[in-house]
TIRO-2110 file (N, C-alpha, C; in Angstrom, 1 decimal):
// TIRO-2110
121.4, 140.6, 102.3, N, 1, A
122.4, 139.6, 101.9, CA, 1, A
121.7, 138.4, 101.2, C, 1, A
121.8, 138.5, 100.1, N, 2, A
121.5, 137.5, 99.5, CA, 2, A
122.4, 135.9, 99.8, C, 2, A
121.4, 134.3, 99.5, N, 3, A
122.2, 133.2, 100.4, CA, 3, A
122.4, 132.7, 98.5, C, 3, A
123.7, 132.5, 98.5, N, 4, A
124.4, 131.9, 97.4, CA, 4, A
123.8, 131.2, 96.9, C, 4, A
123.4, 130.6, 95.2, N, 5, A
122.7, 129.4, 94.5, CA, 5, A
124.0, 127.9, 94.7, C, 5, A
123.8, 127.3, 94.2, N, 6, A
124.2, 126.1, 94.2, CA, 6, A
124.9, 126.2, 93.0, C, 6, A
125.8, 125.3, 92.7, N, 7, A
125.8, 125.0, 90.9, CA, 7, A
125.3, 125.1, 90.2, C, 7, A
124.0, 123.8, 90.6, N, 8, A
122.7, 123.8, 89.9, CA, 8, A
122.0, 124.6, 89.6, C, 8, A
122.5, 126.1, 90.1, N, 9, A
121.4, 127.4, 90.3, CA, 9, A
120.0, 127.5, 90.9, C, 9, A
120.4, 126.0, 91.6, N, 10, A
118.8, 126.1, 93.1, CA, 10, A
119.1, 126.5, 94.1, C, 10, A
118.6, 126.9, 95.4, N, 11, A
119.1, 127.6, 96.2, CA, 11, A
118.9, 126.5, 97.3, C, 11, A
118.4, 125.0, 97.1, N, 12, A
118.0, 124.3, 98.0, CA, 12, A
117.1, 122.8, 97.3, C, 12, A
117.8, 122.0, 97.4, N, 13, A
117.4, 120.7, 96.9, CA, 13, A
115.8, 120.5, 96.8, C, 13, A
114.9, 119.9, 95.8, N, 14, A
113.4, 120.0, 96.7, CA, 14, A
113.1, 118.7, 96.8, C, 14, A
113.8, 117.5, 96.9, N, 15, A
113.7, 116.0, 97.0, CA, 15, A
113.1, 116.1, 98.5, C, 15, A
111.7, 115.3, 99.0, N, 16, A
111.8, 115.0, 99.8, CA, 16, A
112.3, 113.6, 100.5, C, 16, A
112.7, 113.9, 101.9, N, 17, A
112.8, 112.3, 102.6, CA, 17, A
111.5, 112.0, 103.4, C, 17, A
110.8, 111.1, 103.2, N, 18, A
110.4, 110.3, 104.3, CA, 18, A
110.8, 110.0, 105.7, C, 18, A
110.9, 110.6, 106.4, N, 19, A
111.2, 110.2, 108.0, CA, 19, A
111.2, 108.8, 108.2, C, 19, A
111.6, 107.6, 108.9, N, 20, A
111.4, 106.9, 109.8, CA, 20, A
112.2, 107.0, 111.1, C, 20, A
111.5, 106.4, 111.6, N, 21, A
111.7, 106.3, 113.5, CA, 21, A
112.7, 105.6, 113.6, C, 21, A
113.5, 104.6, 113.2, N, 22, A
113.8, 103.5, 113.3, CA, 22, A
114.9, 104.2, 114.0, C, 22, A
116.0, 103.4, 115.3, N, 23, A
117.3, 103.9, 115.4, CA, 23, A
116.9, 105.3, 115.9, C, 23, A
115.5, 106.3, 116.3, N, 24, A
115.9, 106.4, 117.3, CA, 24, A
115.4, 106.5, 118.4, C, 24, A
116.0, 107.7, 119.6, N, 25, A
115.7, 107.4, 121.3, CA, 25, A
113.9, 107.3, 121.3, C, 25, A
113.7, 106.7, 122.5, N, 26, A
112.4, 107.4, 122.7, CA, 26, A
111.9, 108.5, 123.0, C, 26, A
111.1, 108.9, 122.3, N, 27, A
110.6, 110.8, 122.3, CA, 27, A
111.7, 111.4, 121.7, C, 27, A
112.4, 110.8, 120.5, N, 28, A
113.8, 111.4, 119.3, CA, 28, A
112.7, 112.0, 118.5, C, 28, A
113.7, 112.8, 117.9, N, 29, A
113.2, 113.5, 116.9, CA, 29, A
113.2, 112.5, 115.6, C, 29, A
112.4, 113.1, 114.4, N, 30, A
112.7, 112.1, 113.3, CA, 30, A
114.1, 112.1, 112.5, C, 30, A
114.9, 111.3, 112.3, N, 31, A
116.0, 111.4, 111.8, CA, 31, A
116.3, 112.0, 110.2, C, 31, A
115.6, 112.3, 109.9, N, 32, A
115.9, 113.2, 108.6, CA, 32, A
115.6, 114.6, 109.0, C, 32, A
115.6, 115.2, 109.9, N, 33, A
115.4, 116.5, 110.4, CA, 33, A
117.2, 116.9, 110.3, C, 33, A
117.3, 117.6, 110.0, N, 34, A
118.7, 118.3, 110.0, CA, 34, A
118.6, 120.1, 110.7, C, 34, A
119.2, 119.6, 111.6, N, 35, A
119.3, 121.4, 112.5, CA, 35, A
120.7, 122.2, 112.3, C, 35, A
120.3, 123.7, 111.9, N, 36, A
121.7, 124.6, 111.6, CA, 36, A
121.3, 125.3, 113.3, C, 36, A
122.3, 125.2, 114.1, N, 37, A
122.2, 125.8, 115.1, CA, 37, A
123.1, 127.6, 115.3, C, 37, A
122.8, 128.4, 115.4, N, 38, A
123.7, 129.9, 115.1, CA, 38, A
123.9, 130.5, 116.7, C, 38, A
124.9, 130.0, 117.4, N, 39, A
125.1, 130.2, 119.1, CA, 39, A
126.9, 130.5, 119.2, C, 39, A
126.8, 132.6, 119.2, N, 40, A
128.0, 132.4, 119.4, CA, 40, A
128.7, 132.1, 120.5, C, 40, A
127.9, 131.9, 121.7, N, 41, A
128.4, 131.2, 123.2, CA, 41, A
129.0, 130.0, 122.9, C, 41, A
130.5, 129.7, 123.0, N, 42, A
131.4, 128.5, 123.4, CA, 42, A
130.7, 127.4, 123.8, C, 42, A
130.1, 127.7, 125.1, N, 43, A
130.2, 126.8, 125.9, CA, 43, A
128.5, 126.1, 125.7, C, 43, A
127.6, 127.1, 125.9, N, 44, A
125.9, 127.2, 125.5, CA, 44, A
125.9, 126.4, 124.2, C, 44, A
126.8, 126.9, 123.5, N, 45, A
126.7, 125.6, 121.5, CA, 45, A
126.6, 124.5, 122.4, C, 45, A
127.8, 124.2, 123.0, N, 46, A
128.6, 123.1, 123.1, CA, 46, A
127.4, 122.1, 123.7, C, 46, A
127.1, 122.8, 125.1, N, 47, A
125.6, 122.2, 125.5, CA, 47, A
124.8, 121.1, 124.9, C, 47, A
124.0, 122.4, 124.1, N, 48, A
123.1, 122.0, 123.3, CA, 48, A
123.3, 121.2, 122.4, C, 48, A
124.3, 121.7, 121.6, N, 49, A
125.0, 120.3, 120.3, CA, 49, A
124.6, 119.4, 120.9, C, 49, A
125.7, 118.6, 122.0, N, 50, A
125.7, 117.8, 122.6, CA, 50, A
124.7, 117.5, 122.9, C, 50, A
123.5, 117.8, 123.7, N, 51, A
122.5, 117.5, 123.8, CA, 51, A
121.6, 116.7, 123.2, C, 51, A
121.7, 117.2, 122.0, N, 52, A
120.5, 117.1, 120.9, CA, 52, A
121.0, 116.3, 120.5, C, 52, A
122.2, 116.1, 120.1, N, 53, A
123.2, 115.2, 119.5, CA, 53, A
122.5, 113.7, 119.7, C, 53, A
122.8, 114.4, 121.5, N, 54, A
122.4, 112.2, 122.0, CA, 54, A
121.2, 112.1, 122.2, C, 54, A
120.5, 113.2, 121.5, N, 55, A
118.6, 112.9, 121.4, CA, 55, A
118.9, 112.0, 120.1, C, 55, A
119.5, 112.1, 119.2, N, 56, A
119.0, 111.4, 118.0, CA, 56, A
119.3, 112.4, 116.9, C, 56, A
119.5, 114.2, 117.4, N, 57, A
119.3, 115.2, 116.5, CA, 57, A
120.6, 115.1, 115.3, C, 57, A
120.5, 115.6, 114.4, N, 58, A
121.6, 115.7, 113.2, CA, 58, A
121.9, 117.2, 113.4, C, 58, A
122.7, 118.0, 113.9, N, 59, A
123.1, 119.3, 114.2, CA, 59, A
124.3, 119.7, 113.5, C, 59, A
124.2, 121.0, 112.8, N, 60, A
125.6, 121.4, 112.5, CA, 60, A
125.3, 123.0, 113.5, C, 60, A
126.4, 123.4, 113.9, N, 61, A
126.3, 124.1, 114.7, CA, 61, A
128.1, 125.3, 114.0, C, 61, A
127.4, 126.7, 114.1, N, 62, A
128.0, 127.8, 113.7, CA, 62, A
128.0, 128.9, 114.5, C, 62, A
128.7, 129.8, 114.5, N, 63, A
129.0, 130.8, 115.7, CA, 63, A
128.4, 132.1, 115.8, C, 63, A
128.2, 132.3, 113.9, N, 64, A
127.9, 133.8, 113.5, CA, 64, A
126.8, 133.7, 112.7, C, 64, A
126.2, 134.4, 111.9, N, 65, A
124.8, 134.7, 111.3, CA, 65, A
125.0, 134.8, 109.8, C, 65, A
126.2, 135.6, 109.6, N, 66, A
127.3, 135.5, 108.5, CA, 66, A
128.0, 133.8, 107.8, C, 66, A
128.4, 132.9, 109.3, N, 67, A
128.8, 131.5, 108.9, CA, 67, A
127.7, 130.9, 108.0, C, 67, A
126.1, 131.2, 108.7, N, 68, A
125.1, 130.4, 108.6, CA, 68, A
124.8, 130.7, 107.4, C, 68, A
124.7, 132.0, 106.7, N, 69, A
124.4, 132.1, 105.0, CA, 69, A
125.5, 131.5, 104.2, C, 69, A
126.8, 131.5, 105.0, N, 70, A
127.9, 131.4, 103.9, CA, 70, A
127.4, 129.4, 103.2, C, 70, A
127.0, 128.8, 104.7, N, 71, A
127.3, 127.2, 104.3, CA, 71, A
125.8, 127.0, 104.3, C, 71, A
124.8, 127.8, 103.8, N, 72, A
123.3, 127.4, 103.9, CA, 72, A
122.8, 126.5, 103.3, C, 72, A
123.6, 126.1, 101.9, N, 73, A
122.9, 125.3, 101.1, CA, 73, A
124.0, 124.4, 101.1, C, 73, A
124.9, 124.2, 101.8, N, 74, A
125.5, 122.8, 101.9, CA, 74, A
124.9, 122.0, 102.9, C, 74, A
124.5, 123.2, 103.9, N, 75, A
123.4, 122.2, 104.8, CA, 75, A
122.6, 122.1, 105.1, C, 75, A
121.9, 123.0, 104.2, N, 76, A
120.4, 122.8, 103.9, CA, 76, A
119.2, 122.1, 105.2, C, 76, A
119.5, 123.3, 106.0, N, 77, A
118.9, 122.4, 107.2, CA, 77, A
117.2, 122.3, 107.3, C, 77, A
116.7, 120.9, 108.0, N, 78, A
115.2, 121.8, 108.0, CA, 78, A
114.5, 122.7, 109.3, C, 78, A
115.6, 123.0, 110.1, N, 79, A
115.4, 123.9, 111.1, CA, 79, A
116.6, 124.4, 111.4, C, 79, A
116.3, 126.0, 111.9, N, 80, A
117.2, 126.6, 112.0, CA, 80, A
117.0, 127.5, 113.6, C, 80, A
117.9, 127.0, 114.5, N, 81, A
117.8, 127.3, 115.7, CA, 81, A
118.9, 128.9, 115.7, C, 81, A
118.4, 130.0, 116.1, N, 82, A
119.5, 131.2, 116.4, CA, 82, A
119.2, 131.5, 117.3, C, 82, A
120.3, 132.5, 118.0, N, 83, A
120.1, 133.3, 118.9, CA, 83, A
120.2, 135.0, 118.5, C, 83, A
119.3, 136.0, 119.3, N, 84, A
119.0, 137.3, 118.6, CA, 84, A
120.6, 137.9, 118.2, C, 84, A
121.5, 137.6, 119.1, N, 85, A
122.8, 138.5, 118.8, CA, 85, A
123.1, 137.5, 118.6, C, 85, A
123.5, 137.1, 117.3, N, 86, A
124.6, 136.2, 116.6, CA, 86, A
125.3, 136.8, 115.9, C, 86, A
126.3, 137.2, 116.5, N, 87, A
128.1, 137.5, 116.1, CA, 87, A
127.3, 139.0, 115.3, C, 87, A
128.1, 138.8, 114.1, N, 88, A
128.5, 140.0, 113.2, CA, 88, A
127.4, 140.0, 112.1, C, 88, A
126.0, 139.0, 111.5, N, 89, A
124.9, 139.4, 111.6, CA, 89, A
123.8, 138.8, 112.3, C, 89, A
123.2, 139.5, 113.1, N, 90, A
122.3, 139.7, 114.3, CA, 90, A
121.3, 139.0, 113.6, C, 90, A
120.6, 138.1, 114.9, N, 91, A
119.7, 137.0, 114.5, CA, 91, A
118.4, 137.6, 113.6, C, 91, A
118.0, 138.9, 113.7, N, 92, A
117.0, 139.8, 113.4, CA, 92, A
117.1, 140.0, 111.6, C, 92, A
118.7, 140.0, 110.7, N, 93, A
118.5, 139.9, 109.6, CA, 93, A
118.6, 138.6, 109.7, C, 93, A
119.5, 137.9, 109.9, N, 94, A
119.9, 136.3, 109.3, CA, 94, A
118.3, 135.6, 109.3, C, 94, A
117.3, 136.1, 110.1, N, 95, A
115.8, 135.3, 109.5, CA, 95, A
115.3, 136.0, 108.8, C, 95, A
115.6, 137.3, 108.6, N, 96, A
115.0, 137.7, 107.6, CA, 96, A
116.0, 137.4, 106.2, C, 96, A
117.2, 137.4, 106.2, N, 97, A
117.7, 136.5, 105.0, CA, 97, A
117.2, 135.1, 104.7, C, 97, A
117.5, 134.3, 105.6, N, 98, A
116.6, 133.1, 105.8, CA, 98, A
115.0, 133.1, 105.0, C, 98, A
114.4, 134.0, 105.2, N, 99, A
112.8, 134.1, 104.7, CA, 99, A
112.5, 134.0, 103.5, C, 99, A
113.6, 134.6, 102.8, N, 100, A
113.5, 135.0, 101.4, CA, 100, A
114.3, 134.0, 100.6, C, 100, A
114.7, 133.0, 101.2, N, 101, A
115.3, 131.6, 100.9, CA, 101, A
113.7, 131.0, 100.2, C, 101, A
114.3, 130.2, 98.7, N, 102, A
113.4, 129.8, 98.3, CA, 102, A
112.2, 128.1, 99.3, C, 102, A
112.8, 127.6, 100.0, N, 103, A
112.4, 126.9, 101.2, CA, 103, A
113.1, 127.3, 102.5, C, 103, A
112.4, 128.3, 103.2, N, 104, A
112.9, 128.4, 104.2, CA, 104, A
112.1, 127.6, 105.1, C, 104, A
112.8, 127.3, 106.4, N, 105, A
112.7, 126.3, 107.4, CA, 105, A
111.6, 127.1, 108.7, C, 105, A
111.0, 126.1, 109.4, N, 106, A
110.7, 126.7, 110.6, CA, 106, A
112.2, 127.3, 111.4, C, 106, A
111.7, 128.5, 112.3, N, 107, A
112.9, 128.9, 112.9, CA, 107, A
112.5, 128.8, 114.3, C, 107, A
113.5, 128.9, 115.0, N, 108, A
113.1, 128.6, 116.9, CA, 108, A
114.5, 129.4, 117.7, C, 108, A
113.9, 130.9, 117.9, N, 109, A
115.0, 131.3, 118.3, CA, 109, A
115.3, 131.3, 119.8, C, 109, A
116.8, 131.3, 120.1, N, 110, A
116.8, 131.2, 121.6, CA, 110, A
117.7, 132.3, 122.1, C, 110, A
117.1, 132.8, 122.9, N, 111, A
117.7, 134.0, 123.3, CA, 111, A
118.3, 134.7, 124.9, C, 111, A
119.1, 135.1, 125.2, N, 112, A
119.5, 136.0, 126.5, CA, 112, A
117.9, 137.2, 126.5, C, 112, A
117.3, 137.9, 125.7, N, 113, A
117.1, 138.8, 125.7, CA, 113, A
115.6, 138.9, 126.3, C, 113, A
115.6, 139.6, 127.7, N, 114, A
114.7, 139.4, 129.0, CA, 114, A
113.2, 140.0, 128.4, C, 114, A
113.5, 140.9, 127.3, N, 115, A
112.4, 141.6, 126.9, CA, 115, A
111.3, 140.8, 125.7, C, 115, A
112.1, 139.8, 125.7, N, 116, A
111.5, 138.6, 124.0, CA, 116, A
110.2, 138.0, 124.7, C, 116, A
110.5, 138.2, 126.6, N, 117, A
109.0, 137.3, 126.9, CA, 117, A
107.7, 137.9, 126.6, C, 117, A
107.9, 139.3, 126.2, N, 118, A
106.7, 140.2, 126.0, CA, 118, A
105.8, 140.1, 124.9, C, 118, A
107.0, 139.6, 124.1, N, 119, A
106.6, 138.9, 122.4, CA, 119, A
105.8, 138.5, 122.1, C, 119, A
104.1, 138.3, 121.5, N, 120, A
103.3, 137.7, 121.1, CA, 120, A
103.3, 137.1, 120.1, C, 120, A
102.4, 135.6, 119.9, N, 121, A
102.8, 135.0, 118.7, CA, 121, A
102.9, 135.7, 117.2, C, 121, A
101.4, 137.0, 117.5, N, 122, A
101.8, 138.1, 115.9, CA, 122, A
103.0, 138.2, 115.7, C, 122, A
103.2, 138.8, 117.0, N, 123, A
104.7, 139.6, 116.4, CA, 123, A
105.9, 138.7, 115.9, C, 123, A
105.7, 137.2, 116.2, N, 124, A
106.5, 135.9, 116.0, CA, 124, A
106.3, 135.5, 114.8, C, 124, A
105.1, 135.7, 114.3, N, 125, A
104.9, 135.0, 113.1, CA, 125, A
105.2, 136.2, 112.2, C, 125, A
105.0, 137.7, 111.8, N, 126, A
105.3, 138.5, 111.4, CA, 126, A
107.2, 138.5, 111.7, C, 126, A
108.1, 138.3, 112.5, N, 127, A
109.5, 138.1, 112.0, CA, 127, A
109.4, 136.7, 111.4, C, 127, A
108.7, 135.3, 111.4, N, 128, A
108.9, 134.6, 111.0, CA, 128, A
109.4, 133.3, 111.5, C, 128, A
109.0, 133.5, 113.2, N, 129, A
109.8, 132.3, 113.9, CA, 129, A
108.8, 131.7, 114.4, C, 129, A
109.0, 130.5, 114.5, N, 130, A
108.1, 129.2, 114.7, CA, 130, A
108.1, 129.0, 116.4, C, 130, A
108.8, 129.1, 117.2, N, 131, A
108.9, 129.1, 118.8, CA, 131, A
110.2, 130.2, 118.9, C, 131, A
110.1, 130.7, 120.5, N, 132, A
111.0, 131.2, 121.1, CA, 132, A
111.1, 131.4, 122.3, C, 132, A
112.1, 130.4, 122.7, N, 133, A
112.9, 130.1, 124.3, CA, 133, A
113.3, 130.9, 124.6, C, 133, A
113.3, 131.1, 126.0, N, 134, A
114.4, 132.7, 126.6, CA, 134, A
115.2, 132.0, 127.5, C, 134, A
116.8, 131.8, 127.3, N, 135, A
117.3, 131.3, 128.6, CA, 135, A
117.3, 131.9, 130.0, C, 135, A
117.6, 131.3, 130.5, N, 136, A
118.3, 130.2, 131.2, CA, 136, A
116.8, 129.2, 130.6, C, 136, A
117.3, 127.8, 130.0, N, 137, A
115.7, 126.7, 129.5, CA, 137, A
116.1, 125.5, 129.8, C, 137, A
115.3, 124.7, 130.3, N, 138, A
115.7, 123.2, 130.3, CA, 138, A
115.9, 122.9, 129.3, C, 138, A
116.6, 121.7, 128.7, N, 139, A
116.9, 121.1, 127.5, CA, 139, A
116.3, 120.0, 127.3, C, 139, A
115.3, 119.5, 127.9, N, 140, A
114.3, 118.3, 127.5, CA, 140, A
113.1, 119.3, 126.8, C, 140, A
112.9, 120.5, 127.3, N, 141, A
112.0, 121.6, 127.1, CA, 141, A
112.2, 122.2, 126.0, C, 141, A
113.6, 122.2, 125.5, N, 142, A
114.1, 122.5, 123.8, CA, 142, A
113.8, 121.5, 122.8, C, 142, A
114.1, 120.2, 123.4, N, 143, A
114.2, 119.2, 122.3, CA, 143, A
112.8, 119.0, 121.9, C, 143, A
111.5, 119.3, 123.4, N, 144, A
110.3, 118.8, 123.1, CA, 144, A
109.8, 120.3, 121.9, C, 144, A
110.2, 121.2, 122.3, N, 145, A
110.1, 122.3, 121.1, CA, 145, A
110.0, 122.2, 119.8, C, 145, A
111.8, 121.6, 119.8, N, 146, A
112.2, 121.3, 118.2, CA, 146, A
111.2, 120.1, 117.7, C, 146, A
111.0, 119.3, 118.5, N, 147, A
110.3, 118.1, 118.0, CA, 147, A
108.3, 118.9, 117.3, C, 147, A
108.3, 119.6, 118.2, N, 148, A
106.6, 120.1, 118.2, CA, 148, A
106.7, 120.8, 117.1, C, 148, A
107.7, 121.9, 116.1, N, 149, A
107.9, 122.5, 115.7, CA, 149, A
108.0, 121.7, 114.4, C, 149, A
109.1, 120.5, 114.7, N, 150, A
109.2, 120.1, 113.1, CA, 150, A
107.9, 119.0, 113.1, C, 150, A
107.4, 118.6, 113.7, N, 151, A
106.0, 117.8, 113.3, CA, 151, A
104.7, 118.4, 112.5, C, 151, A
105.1, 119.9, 113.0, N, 152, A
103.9, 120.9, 112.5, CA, 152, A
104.2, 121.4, 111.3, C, 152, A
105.2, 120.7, 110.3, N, 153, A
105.9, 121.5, 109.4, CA, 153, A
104.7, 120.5, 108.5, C, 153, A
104.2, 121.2, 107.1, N, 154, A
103.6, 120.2, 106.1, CA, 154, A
104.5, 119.3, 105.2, C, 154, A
104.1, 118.0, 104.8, N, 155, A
105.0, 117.5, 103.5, CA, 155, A
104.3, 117.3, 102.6, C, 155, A
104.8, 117.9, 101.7, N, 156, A
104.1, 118.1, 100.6, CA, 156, A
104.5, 116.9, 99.4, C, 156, A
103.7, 115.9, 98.9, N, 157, A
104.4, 114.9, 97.9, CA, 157, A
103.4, 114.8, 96.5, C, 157, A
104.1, 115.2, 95.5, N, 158, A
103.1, 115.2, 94.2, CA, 158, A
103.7, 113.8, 93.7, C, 158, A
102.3, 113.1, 93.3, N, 159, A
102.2, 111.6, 93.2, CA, 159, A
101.8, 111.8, 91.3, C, 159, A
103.1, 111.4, 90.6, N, 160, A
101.9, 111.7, 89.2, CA, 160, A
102.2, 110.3, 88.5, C, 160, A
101.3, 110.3, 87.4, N, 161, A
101.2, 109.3, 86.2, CA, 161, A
101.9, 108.1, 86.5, C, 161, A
103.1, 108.6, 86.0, N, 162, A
104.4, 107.9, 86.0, CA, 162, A
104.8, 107.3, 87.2, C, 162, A
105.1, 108.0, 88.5, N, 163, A
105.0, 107.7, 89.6, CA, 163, A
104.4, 106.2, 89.9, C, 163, A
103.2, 106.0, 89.3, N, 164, A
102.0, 105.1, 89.8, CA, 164, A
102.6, 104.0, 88.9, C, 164, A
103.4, 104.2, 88.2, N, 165, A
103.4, 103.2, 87.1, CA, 165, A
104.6, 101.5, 87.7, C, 165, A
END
């Protein structure tokens, strides 16, 4: 499944932001971090949204794997939190859709699935995911995740001529 172009026919803005801290909690994430969260559990979204919410996090939060490609580039997140069974497509393509995204994001998937603890970082970094929690997880233990996760991400900024001028 290919994830829809923009207007523009970019598949994803490449402006960066600069983070600052300002405004938020202590031990917050940086506020230009935007999270797509993919949790078809009701109640587990609800959680966590909230959660992260009152960390400081910017979350949009979707039910299915399918929702996540449809609104990808409206929300162009820079993390993308799933779970392995999300809805009607399963967390297992939606990162491999995700991958072939011209900026894809670190991913951090969270899962029911008792057998994911067996998982080695190869085999993590070969699907493409950046961390992976197995519930039942604390949520100070998620957020310090997300945070570890997006600090390890590079920024890349080309400084030219003009720029300097």
């Amino acid at each position: 499944m290919a994830i829809p172009e923009d207007e523009g026919g970019s598949s994803r803005s490449s402006a960066v932001d600069l983070p600052s801290s300002e405004g938020v909690p202590a031990g917050g994430p940086l506020p230009a971090a935007r999270l797509l969260m993919v949790e078809p559990d009701e109640d587990f979204g609800r959680l966590v949204r909230d959660y992260l919410a009152s960390r400081g996090w910017s979350i949009s939060w979707v039910r299915d794997g399918r929702d996540a490609v449809r609104r990808w580039n409206d929300l162009a997140p820079d993390l993308l939190i799933t779970e392995l069974g999300a809805g009607d497509l399963d967390g297992f393509d939606l990162i491999d859709t995700i991958r072939r995204t011209a900026y894809p994001p670190p991913i951090v998937v969270l899962t029911r699935l008792a057998g994911a603890r067996i998982w080695d970082d190869e085999i993590l970094r070969e699907l493409g995911v950046s961390a992976l929690r197995v519930r039942p997880l604390r949520f100070p233990e998620l957020a310090q995740t997300l945070e570890d996760v997006i600090a390890a991400v590079p920024v890349h900024i080309t400084i030219t001529e003009e720029s300097l001028k």
